[in-house]
C-alpha positions in Angstrom: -3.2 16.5 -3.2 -1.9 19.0 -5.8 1.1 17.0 -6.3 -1.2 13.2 -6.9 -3.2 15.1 -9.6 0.0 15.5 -11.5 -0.5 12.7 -12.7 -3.4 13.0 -14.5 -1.5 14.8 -16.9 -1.4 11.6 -19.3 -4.9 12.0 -19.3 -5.2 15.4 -20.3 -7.4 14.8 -23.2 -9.9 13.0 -21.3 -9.9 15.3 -18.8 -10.4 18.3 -21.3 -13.1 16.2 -22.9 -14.6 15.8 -19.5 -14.5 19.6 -18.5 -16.0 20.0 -22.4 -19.2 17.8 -21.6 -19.5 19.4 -18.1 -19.8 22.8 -20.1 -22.4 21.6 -22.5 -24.3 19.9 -19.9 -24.8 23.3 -17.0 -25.3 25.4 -20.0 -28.3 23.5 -20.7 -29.3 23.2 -17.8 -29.3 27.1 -17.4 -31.3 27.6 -20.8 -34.1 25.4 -19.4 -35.8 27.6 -17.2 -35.5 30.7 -19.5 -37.6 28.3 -22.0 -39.9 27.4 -19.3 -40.6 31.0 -18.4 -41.4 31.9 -22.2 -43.4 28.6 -22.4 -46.0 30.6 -19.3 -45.6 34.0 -20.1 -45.8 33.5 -23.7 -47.6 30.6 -24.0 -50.0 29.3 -20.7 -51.1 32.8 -20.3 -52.2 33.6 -23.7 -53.2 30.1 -24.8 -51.2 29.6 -27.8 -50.8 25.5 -27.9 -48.4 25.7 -31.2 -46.1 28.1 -29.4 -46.1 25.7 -26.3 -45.3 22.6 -28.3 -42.4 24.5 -30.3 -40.9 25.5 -26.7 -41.7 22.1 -25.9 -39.7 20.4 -28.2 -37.2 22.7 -27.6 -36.9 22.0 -24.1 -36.9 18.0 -24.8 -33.9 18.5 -27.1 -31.6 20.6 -24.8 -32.5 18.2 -22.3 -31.6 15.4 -24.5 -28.2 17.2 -25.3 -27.6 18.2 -21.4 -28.3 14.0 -20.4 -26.0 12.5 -23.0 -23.1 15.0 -22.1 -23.3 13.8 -18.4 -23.5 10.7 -19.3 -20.0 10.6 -21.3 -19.0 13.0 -18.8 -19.4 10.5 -16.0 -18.3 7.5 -18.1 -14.9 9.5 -19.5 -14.3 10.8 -15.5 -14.3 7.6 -14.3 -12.3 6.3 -16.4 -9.6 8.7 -16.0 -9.8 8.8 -11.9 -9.4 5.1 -12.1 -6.7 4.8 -14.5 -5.0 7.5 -11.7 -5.9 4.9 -9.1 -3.8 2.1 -11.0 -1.0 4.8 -12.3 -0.4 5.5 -8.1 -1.0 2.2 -7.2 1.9 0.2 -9.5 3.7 3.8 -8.1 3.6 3.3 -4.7 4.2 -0.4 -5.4 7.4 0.2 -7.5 8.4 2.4 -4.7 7.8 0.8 -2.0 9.9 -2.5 -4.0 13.0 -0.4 -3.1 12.5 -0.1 0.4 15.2 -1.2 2.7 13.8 -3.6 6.0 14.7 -0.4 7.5 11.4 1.7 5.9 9.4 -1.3 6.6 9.8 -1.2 9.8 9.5 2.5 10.2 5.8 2.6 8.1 4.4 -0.6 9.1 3.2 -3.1 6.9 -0.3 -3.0 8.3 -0.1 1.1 7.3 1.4 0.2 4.0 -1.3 -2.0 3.0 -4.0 1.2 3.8 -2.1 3.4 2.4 -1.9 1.7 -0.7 -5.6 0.8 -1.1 -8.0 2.5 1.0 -5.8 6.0 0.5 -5.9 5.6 -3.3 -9.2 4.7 -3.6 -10.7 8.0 -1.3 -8.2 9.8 -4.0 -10.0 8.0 -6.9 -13.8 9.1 -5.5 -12.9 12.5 -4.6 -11.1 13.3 -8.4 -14.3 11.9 -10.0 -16.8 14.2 -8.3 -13.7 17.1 -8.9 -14.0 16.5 -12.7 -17.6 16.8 -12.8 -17.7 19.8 -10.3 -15.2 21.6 -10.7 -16.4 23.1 -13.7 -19.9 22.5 -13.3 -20.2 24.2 -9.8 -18.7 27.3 -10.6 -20.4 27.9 -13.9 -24.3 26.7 -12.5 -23.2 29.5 -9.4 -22.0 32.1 -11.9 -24.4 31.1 -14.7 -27.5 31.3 -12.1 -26.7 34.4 -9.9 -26.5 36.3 -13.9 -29.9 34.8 -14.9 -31.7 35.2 -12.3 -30.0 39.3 -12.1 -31.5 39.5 -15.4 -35.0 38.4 -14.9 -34.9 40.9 -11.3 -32.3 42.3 -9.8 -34.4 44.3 -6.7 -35.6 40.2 -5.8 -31.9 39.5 -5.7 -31.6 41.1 -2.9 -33.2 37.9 -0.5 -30.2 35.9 -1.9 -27.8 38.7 -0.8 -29.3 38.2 2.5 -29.2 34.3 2.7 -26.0 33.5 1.0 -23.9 34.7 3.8 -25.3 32.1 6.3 -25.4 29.4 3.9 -21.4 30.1 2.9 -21.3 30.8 7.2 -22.5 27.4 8.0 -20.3 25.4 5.4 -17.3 26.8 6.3 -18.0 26.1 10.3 -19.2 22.6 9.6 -15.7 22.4 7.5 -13.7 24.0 10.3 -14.5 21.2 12.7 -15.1 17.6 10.7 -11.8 18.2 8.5 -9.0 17.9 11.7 -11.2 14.0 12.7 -10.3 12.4 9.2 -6.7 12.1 10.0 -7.6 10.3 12.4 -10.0 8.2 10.6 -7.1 7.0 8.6 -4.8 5.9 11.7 -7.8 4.7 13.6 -8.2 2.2 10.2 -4.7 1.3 9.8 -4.4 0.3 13.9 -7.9 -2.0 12.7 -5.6 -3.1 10.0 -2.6 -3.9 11.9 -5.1 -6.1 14.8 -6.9 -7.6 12.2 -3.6 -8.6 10.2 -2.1 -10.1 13.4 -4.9 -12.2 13.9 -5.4 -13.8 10.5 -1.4 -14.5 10.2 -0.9 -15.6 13.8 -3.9 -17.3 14.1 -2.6 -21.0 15.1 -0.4 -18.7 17.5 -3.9 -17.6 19.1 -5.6 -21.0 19.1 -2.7 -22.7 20.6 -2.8 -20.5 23.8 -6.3 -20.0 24.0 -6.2 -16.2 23.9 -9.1 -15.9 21.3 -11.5 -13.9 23.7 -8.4 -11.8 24.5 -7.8 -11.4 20.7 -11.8 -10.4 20.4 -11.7 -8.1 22.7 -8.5 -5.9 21.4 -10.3 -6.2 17.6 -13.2 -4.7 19.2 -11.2 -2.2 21.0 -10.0 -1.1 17.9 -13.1 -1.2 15.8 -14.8 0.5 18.8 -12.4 3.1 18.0 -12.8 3.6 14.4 -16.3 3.5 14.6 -16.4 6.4 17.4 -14.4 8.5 15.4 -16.4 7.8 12.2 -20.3 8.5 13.8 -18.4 11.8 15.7 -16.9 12.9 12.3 -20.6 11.9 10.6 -22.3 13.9 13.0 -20.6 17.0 12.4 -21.2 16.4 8.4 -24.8 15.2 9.0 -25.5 18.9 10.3 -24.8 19.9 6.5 -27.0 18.8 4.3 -30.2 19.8 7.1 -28.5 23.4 7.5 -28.4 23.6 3.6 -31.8 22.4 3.3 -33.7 24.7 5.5 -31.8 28.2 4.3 -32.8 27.3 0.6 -36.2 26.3 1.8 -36.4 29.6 3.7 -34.7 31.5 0.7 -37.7 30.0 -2.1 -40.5 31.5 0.5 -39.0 35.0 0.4 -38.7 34.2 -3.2 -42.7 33.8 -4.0 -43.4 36.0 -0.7 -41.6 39.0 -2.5 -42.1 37.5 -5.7 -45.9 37.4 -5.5 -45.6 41.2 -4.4 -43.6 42.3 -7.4 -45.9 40.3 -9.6 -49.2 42.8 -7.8 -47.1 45.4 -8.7 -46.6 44.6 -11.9 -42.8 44.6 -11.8 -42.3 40.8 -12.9 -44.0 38.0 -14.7 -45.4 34.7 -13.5 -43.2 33.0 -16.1 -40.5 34.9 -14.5 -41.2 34.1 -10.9 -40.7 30.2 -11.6 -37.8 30.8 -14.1 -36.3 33.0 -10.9 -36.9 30.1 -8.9 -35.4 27.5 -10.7 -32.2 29.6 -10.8 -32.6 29.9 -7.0 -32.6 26.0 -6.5 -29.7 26.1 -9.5 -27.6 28.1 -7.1 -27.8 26.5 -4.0 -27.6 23.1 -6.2 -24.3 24.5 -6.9 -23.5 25.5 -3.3 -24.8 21.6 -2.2 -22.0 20.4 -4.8 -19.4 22.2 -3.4 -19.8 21.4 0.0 -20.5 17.8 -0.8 -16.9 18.3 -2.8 -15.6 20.1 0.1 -16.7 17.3 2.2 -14.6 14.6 0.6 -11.5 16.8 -0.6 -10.4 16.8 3.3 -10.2 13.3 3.8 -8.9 12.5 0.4 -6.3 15.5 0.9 -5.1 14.1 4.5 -5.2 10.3 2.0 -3.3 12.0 -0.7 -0.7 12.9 2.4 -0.1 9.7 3.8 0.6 8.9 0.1 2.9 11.2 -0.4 4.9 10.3 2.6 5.6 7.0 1.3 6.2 8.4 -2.3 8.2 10.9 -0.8 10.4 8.7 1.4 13.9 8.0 0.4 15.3 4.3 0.7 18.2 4.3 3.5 20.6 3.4 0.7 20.6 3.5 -2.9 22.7 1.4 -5.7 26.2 4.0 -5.3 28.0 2.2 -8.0 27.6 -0.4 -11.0 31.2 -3.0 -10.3 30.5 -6.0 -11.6 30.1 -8.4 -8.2 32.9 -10.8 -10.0 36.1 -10.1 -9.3 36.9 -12.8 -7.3 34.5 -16.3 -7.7 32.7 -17.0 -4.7 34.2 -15.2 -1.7 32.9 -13.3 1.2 34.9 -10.9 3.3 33.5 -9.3 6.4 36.0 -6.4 7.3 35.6 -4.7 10.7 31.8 -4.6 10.5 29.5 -2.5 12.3 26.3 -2.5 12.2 23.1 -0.4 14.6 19.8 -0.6 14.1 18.0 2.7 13.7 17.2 4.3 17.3 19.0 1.4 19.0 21.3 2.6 22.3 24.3 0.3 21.3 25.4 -2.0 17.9 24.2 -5.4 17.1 27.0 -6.2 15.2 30.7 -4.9 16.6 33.8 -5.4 14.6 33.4 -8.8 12.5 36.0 -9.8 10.2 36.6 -13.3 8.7 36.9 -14.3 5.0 35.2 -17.2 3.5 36.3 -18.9 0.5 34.7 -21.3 -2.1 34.6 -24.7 -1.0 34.3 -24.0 2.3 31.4 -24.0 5.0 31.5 -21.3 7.3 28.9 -21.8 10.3 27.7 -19.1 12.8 26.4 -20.1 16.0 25.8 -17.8 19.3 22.7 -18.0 21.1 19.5 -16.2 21.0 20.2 -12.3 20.4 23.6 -13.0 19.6 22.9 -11.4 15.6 24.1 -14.3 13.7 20.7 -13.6 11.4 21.7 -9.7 11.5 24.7 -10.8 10.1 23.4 -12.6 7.1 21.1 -9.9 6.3 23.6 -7.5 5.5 25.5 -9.8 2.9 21.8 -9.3 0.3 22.3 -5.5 1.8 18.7 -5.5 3.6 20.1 -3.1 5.7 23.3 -0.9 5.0 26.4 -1.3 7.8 27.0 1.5 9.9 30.8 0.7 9.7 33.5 -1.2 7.9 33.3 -3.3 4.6 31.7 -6.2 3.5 32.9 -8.0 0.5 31.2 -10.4 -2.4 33.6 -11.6 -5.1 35.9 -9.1 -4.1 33.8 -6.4 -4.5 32.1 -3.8 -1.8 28.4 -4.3 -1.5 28.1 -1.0 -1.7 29.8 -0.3 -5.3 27.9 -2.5 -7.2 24.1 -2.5 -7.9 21.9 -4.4 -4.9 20.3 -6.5 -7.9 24.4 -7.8 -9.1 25.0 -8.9 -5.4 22.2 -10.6 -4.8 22.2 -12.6 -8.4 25.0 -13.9 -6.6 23.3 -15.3 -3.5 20.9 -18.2 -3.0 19.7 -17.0 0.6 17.4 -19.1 2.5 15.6 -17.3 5.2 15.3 -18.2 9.0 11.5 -18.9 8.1 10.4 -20.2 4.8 8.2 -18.2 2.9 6.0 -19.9 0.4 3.9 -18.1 -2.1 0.9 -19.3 -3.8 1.1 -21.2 -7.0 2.8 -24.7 -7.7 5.5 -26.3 -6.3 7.3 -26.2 -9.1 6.5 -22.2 -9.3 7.7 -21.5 -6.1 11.1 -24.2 -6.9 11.1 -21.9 -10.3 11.1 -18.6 -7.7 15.1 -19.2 -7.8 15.3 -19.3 -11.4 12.7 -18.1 -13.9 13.8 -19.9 -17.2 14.8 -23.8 -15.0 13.4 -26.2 -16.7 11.8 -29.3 -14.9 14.8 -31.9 -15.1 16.6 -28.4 -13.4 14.2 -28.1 -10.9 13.9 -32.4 -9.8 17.3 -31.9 -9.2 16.9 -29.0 -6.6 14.1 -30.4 -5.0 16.2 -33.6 -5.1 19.5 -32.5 -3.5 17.1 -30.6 -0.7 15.5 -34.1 -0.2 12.1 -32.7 -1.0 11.6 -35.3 -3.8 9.8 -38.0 -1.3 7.0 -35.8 0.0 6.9 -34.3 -3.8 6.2 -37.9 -5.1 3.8 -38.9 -3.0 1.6 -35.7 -3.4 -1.4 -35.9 -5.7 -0.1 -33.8 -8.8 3.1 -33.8 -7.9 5.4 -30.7 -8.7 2.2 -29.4 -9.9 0.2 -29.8 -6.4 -1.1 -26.5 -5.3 0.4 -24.7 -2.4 -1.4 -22.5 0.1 -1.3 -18.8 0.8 2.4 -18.9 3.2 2.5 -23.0 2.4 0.0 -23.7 5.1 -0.9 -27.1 3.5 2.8 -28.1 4.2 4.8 -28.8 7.1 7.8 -27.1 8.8 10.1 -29.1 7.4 8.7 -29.2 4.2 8.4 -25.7 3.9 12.1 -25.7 4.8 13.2 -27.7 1.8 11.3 -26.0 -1.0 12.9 -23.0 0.7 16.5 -24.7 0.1 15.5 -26.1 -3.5 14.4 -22.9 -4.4 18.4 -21.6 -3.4 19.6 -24.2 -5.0 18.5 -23.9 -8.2 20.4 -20.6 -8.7 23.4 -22.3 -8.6 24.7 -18.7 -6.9 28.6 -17.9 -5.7 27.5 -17.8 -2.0 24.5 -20.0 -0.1 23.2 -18.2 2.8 21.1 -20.7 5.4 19.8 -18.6 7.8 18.9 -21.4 10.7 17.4 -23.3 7.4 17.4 -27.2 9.5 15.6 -26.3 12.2 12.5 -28.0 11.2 14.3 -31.6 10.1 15.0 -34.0 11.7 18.0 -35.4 12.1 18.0 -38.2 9.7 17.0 -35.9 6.7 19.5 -32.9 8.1 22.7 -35.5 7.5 21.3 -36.7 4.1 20.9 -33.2 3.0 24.6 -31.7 4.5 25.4 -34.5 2.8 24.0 -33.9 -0.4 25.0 -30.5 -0.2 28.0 -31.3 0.1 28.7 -32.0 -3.5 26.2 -29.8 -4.7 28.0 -26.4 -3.0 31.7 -27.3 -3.5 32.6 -25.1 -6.0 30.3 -22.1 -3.7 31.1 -20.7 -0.4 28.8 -21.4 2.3 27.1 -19.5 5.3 25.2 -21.5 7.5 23.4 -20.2 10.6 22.5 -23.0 13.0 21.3 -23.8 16.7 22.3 -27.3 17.1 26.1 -27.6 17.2 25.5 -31.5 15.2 24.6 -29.3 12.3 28.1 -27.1 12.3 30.4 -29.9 13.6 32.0 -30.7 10.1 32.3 -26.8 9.1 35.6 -25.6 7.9 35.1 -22.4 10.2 32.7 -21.6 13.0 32.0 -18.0 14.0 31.0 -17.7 17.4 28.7 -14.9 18.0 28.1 -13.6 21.8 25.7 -10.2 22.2 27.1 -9.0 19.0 30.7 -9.3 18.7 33.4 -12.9 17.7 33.5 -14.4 21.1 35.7 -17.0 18.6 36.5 -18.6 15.6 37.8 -21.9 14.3 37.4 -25.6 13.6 34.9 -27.7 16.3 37.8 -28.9 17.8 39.6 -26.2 18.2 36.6 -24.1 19.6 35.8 -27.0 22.0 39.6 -26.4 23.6 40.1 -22.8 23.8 36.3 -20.9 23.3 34.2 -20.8 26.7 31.1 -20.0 24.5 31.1 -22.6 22.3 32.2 -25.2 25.3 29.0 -24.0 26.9 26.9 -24.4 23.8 27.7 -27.9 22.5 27.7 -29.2 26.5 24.1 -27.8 26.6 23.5 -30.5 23.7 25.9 -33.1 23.7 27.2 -35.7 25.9 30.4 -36.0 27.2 30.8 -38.8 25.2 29.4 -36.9 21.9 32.1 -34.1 22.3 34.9 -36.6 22.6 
């Protein structure tokens, strides 16, 4: 928690401004029922009316002061506990930008998302009440236990008695809500994580009728949360009561003593009620804290989860700044390793092949085989465990992640569409491409036909993840938005799938001149997409089962024999 508030340094004016106010405010408020008590003793009793409306007045102006103060107070801690919110926000953002696929997988994007809104913003509630408190507890504690000495120290002794148990109770209230809000905050992010799965897979859900099955495992979840909530609740519902009835119980010895000292002589009316006020001005402050106390557990265990994300280290940082240009265009793969964190054996085992510019190299293996494993380690999304791989000539490694991938136009196994145009998402590839730059992208990806015939054209809206678009057109905004890089190497991870056959030949085709000066990886199933490749990789459970020209596969590689008999004739092959 220490280690958030840091950051409130850049707001260290405000905050002393804040802390000022607070100061001005509880010292009013402390002068108040002195005042009252002279406006009774020295005023009620006798019957002097001018002295009452002088003390009067008085009292309306330090109230005046003490009401403005807070209100600044409130407005300037606000302000600073939500700039904090946005200063750890774009932090945790910024951060989490360099993550590896590796520290996504071991946080979870469901936790992530929490972490980086509900965490902040129990941070954000529990520094506000801290700015106002922290100063103003202490001092109406302090400032009351003094004032009310001074008007009679022998009646101070009730509070000597009642404190104890009202400090007692806190602290065991404390003692057993504080360990449940941990696991408040994993009991959210697993509602999170259900509720995420649902809305993104929900024509997954439809398809296979599993909605009831869906509804019950959200309400397994909720059910969850919400048991953990009322039980933590409970425990802090037995605070405020507890608090309640010890003050109660503390005023009647009050006035029952009181009223005894005032027989005797020893003490004043005026100073009875003064006395009480300071009483209730005490265990205000006690209320204050524990309501502070209350919140500064959860948003301490907040503040944690925070930090673990703040604090975690990418699996690989930049190790070098080589220029990624050596050599135009090529790829190298030399004795490659790779393992996935925790995994028993390698994905990847010793791949080597170069690939030059002009040429299309094609992977194929079947499912599991880590042809897409393969691709994501060229963009470094995660780091190889052993060997070299080479862009331009130049280990991935010793230049910056952003120069290799400026020289990659990588088109993922699913096509992910943001929200915006389709010209904005063509753009995506190319920030400053101007529109005659971006109708040729969309035309060499043989996206220009649906794009036509759409209502606004290149300016039609697309959909939160393109759901307003098909597969295949999804697919070939994906490709446009490659091709408008005009990068040294084109990745297509599986990138056809979802055409058909017609529009995959035009666009090999079109590609074709478009790429020729680029080298080429392309991931595919269907053997009719990799026939024409220069060189085809053949992947089996992670390691070249083969390599070579379609013919030259088709005579000596079992693997690939298998493959293209599983989806061409005879005939076809021959």
């Amino acid at each position: 928690m220490i280690k958030l508030l840091k950051n409130l340094s850049i707001y260290k004016w405000i905050v002393a401004a804040v802390f000022g106010l607070v100061f001005v405010q509880s010292m009013s408020d402390l002068f108040l029922p002195t005042l009252m008590a002279d406006i009774i003793d020295k005023g009620v009793v006798v019957g002097d009316t001018p002295y009452i409306w002088e003390i009067g007045g008085l009292m309306l102006l330090v109230s005046a002061i003490g009401a403005s103060a807070s209100v600044i107070a409130s407005y300037y801690s606000s302000k600073a506990a939500m700039g904090l919110g946005r200063d750890i926000r774009r932090k945790v953002f910024n951060h989490v930008e360099k993550f590896s696929l590796q520290e996504f997988d071991e946080v979870g994007t469901a936790s992530l998302i929490t972490r980086t809104t509900n965490d902040i913003t129990q941070v954000q509630q529990v520094v506000i009440m801290m700015l106002r408190m922290v100063i103003s507890a202490p001092i109406m504690l302090v400032g009351g236990v003094i004032m009310a000495v001074s008007k009679d120290a022998k009646l101070s002794l009730v509070l000597v008695v009642t404190m104890p148990f009202l400090i007692g109770s806190i602290l065991l209230i404390l003692y057993k809500g504080v360990p449940m809000f941990q696991t408040v905050q994993k009991r959210l992010d697993r509602l999170n994580l259900v509720l995420r799965e649902n809305l993104t897979g929900i024509r997954v859900i439809r398809a296979f009728n599993r909605e009831s099955e869906e509804k019950v495992r959200l309400q397994q979840a909720n059910k969850e949360l919400t048991d953990i909530s009322i039980k933590v609740n409970k425990v802090m519902a037995f605070m405020m009561p507890v608090m309640m009835l010890i003050m109660n119980l503390t005023v009647v010895g009050i006035i029952w003593f009181g009223g005894i000292r005032i027989d005797n002589g020893g003490m004043q009316i005026g100073d009875l009620m003064a006395y009480i006020q300071y009483v209730m001005q005490i265990m205000f402050a006690l209320v204050m804290a524990s309501m502070m106390f209350m919140m500064v557990p959860r948003a301490a265990v907040s503040a944690k989860r925070i930090n673990e994300v703040l604090d975690m280290e990418p699996a690989f940082r930049d190790e070098g700044t080589a220029k990624a240009d050596r050599e135009h265009g090529t790829l190298e793969f030399d004795h490659v390793t790779f393992s996935y964190p925790g995994a028993e054996e390698p994905a990847l085992s010793d791949i080597s092949f170069t690939a030059s510019p002009g040429e299309v190299t094609a992977i194929i293996g079947g499912t599991g085989s880590g042809k897409s494993t393969l691709v994501h380690l060229i963009p470094r999304f995660y780091d190889i465990s052993g060997g070299t791989i080479r862009v331009n000539g130049v280990d991935i490694r010793e230049a910056s992640q952003e120069e290799v991938r400026s020289k990659i136009g990588f088109v993922p196994q699913k096509a992910m569409l943001f929200t915006g145009t389709i010209a904005d998402n063509i753009r995506f590839g190319k920030q400053n491409a101007t529109q005659d730059e971006i109708e040729h992208a969309a035309r060499i990806a043989q996206a220009e036909d649906f794009i036509s015939k759409m209502k606004d054209g290149y300016q039609a809206d697309i959909e939160q993840g393109g759901s307003n678009l098909s597969g295949g057109q999804k697919q070939r905004l994906s490709i446009a938005r490659a091709l408008i890089r005009k990068p040294d190497l084109y990745i297509f991870d599986d990138s056809f799938s979802a055409l058909d056959f017609k529009t995959d030949a035009k666009l090999r085709a079109a590609l074709k001149e478009e790429t020729k000066h680029a080298t080429v990886l392309l991931v595919a199933q269907r053997v009719s997409t990799v026939v024409e490749a220069d060189r085809i990789i053949v992947l089996d459970k992670g390691r070249m089962a083969g390599i070579g020209t379609h013919e030259e596969l088709l005579q000596t590689n079992d693997v690939y024999r298998e493959i293209a008999l599983s989806q061409l004739s005879e005939e076809e092959i021959a």
